[in-house]
C-alpha positions in Angstrom: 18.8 -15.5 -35.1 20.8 -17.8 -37.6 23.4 -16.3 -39.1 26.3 -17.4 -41.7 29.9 -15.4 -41.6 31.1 -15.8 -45.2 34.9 -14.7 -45.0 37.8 -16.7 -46.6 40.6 -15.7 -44.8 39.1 -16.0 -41.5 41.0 -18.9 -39.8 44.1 -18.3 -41.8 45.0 -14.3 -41.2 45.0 -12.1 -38.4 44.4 -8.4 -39.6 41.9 -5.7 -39.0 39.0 -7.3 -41.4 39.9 -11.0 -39.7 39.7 -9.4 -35.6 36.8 -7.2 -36.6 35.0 -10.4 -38.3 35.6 -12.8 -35.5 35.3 -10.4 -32.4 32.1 -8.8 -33.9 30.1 -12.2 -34.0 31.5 -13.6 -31.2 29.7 -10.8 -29.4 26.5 -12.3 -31.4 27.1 -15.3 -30.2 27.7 -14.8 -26.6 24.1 -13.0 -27.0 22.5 -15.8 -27.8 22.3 -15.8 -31.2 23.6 -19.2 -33.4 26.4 -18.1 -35.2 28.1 -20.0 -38.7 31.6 -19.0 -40.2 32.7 -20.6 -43.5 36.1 -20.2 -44.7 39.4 -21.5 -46.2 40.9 -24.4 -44.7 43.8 -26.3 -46.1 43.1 -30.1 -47.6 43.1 -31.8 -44.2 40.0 -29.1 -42.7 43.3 -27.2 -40.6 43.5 -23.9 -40.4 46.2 -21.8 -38.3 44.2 -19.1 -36.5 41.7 -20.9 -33.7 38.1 -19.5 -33.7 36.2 -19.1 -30.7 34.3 -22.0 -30.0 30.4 -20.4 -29.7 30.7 -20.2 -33.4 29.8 -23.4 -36.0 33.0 -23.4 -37.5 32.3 -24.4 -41.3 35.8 -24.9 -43.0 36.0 -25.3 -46.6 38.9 -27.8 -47.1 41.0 -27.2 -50.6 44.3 -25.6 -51.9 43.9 -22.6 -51.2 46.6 -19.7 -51.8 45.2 -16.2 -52.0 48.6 -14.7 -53.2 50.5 -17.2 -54.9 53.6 -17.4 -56.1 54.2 -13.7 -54.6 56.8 -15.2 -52.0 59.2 -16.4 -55.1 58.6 -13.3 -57.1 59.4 -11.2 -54.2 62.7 -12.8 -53.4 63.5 -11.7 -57.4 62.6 -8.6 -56.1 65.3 -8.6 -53.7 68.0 -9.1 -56.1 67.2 -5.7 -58.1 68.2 -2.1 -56.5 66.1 0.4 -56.3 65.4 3.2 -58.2 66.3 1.2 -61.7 63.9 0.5 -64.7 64.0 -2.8 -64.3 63.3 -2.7 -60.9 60.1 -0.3 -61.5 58.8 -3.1 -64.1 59.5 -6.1 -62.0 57.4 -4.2 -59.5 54.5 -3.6 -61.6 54.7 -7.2 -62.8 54.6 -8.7 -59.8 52.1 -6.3 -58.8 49.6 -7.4 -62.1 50.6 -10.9 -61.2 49.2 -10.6 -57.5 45.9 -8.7 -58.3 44.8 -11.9 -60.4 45.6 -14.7 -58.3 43.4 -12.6 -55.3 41.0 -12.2 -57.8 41.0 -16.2 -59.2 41.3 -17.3 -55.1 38.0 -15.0 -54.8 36.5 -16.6 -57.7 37.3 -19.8 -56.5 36.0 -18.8 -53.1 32.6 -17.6 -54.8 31.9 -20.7 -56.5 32.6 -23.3 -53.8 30.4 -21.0 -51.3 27.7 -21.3 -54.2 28.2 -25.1 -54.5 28.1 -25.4 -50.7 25.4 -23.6 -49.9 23.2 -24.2 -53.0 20.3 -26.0 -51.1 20.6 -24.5 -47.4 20.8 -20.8 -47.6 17.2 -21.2 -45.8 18.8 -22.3 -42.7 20.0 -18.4 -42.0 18.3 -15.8 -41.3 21.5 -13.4 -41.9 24.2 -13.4 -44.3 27.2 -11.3 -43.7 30.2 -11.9 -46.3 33.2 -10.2 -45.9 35.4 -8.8 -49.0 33.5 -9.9 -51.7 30.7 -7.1 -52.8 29.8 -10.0 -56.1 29.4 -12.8 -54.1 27.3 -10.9 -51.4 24.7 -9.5 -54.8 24.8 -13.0 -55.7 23.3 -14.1 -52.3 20.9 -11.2 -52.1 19.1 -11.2 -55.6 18.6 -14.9 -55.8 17.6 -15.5 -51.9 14.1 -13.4 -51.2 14.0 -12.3 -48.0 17.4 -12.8 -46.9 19.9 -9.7 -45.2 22.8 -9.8 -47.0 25.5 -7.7 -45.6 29.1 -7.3 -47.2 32.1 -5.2 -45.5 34.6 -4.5 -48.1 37.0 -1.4 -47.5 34.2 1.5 -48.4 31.8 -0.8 -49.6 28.6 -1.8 -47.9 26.1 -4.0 -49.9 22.7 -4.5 -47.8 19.6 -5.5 -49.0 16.1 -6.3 -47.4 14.9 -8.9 -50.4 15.7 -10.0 -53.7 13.5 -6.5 -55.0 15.2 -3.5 -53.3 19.1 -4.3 -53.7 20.8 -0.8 -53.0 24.4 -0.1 -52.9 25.9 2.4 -50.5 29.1 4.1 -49.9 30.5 5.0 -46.5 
């Protein structure tokens, strides 16, 4: 079986959604199965975090910054005690401030996976994107036929074919 590992921050983080990711199709593809991961990549293709070789390692070279900016806001932050107002609204701009750029890097991350994959999504027989519950209806309504599968938090989006999409909480 072909299948395509759509996760952005695969090569660049190391948490829970990034081990679970890479270890789970790993195990795929030490079981034979052929096994494709696209993902951020900085403008020369490098990424920090080395994937296992088995895998067709599919890196989508750009600027790429999932939470920018936050690294200077935060060090304004640091100046301001706790437990004052201004402290509380700094916080909750900052806070509004970071919620947007994840969602523009997403966004971002949507279309160039669209614009990548526009003419080959018949090469896979699987899609599983990670994070991104839009981007995983996207690929499921307009590709008959395909498994779509999307892990995000409590989210799981899996569909058959384009005509019996279902959503379903766990």
């Amino acid at each position: 079986m072909k299948i395509l590992v759509v996760h952005s921050e695969l090569g660049v983080l190391r948490g829970g959604g990034e081990n679970f990711t890479r270890n789970l199709f790993l195990a795929f593809a030490e079981r034979g199965h052929d096994v494709s991961a696209a993902f951020v990549a900085d403008a020369g293709g490098r990424y920090p975090f080395a994937l296992p070789s088995k895998i067709n390692l599919i890196p989508l070279r750009g600027y790429w910054a999932r939470k920018f900016g936050q690294k200077a806001l935060s060090s304004v932050a640091s100046y301001l005690p706790q437990g004052i107002r201004l402290r509380a609204r700094w916080d909750r701009v900052q806070e509004a401030i970071c919620w947007r750029t994840v969602r523009w890097h997403d966004q971002r991350f949507t279309r160039r996976i669209k614009q990548e994959f526009a003419g080959r999504w018949n090469e896979f027989d699987a899609v599983y994107v990670h994070g991104s519950a839009f981007l995983a209806a996207h690929i499921a309504q307009r590709f008959y036929a395909y498994r779509v599968l999307c892990r995000q938090n409590w989210l799981q989006y899996s569909t058959p074919s384009r005509l019996s999409a279902r959503m379903e909480m766990h």
